[in-house]
N, C-alpha and C positions, 0 to 999 in steps of 0.2 A: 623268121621262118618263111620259105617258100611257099608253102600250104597256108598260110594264113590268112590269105591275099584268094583264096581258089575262089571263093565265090562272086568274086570282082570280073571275074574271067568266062564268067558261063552263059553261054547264050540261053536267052529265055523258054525252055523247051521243057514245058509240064509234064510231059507224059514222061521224061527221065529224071523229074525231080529236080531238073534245073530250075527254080522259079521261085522266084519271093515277090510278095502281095506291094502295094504303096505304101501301107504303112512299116514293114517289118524292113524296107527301104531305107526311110527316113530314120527309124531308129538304130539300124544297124552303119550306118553314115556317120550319124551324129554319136554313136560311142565309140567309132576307129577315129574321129576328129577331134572328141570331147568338146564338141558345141554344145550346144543350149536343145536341148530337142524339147523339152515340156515346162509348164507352167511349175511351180513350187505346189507341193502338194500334199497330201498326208495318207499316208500309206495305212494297209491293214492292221500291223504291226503297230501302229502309233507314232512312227516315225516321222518327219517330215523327207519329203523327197526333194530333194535338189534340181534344178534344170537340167545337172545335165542326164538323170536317169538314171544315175549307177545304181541306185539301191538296189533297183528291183533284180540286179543280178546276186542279190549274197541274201535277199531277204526270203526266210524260210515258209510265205506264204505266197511265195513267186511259183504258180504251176508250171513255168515252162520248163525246171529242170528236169520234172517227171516226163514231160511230152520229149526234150530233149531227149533225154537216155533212152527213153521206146524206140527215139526215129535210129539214133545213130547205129541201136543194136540190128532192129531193123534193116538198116543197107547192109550191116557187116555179113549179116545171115547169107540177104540176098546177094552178096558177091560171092558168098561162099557155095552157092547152089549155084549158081552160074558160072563156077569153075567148077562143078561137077564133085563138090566136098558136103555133100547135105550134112543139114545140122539142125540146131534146134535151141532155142534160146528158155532160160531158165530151167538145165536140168533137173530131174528130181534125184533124191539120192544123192546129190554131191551139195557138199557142205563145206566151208573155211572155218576155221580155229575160233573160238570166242565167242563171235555172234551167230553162226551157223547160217551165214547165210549164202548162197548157191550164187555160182557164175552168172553171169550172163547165156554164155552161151557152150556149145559141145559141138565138133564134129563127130561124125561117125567112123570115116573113115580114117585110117593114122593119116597125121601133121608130119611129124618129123622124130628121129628115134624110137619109131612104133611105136610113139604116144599119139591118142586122138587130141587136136586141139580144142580147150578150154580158154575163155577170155572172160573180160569184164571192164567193163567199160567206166570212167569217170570226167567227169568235165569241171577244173577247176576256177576259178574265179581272177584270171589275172591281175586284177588289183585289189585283191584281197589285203589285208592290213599284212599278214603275214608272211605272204608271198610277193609282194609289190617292190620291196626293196631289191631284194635278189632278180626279179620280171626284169627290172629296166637295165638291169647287166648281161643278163643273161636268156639270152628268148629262148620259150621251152620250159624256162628251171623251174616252174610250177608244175606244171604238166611232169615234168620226169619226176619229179617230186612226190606225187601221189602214184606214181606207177610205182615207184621204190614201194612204197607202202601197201600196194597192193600184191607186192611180190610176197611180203612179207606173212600179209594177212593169207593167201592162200599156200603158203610153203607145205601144206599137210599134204596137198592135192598134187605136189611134184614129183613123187617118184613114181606115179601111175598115170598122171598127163600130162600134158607140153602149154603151163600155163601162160599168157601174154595178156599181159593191163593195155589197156587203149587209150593214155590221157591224151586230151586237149583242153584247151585253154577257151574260155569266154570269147578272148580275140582273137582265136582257130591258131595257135599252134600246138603242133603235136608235140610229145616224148616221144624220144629214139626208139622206143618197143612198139608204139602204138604207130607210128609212122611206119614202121619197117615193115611191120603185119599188114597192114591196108596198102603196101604198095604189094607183097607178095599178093594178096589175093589177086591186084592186079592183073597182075601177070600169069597167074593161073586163068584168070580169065581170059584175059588173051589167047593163051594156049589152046586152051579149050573153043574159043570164038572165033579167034581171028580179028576181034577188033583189038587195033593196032592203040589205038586208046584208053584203052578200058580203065587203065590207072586213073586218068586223068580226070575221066567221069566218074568213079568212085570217088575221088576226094575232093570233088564239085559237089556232089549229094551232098556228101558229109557235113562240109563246109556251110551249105546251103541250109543243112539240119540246126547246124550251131547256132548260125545268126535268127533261123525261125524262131526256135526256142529261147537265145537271147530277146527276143523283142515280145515273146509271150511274157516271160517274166517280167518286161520293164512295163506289162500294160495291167499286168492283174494281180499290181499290188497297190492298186489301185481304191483307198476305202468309198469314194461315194463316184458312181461311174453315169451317175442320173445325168450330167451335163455332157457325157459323148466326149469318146477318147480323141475325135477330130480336135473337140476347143481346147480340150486338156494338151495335145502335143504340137499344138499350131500349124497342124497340119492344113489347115484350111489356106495356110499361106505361104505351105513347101511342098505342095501337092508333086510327087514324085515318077515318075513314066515307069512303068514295072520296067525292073530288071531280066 
């Protein structure tokens, strides 16, 4: 996937969210190479963690998927009020089938078909046991994967909005609905701005979000953190230049 790579490409500019710290560097490096990025170790779960850090992306006391899915809903909002589509994440009142539980997000004004746009956001695990076989044939088939399913789970909420799942993948590729949607806001953006870019910087955020939150989950599943995440990830001796 083209987007995979976006936060490889973005010049270090904080105040647009362009920016990852030293350490979220080193680890987001060392899980696109599958090096050795930390010491063997024993996670909260009981697990023992491997060098190269996967755990902490499928392990269910990994905080970063929660910080993840805040940040990525987050930029979608903010491209969406910046093309001039205010909106508001976590409706009340709108529900899905089974577990009742609400979008992500809502615009107000109509999307398309004089439905207002609804979403929801999911970030899969590309090497997940279940997904990994199909990942290495297919870049994306995870991600689209869970977007099918999310089509599915909010089917009740389509004949009165214009629902769109947002998968990405652990190692940032998108599905073709979540893809499609973040370039259309785009382009709305654009329209509305006049920056000739505007794509390109949303799916640098994005991107930028993915890898944050990959590297929170690879550090705080972490059971005794008394000796510093420095000696734990060898970073004392891959000390990294912000990106």
């Amino acid at each position: 996937s083209d987007s995979a790579s976006d936060w490889l490409h973005a010049f270090p500019i904080p105040s647009l969210g362009l920016h990852l710290d030293p350490m979220s560097i080193h680890i987001a490096c060392g899980l696109r190479l599958g090096a050795t990025i930390c010491h063997p170790h024993e996670c909260k779960c009981g697990e023992t963690v491997a060098p190269n850090g996967r755990h902490g992306l499928k392990c269910k006391y990994a905080t970063g998927r929660k910080t993840r899915h805040e940040e990525v809903n987050k930029l979608i909002k903010l491209g969406l009020d910046q093309a001039k589509f205010p909106s508001s994440l976590e409706p009340v009142g709108l529900s899905r089938k089974g577990d009742r539980k609400r979008p992500d997000g809502i615009t107000y004004p109509t999307w398309k078909n004089g439905k207002c746009l609804i979403w929801d956001f999911t970030c899969a695990d590309t090497l997940c046991k279940s997904y990994v076989k199909k990942a290495s044939k297919e870049v994306g088939s995870a991600a689209a994967g869970r977007e099918d399913k999310k089509v599915d789970k909010y089917s009740n909420l389509s004949d009165l909005y214009y629902f769109v799942p947002v998968g990405i993948e652990t190692y940032g590729a998108y599905g073709p609905q979540g893809l499609k949607l973040v370039k259309q806001i785009g382009k709305k953006i654009q329209d509305a701005t006049g920056e000739k870019l505007s794509t390109f910087y949303l799916l640098q955020r994005i991107s930028m979000a993915i890898q944050r939150g990959n590297a929170i989950c690879v550090t705080t599943c972490v059971k005794d953190q008394s000796s510093g995440l420095e000696d734990l990830y060898n970073f004392h001796d891959h000390k990294a230049e912000e990106l």
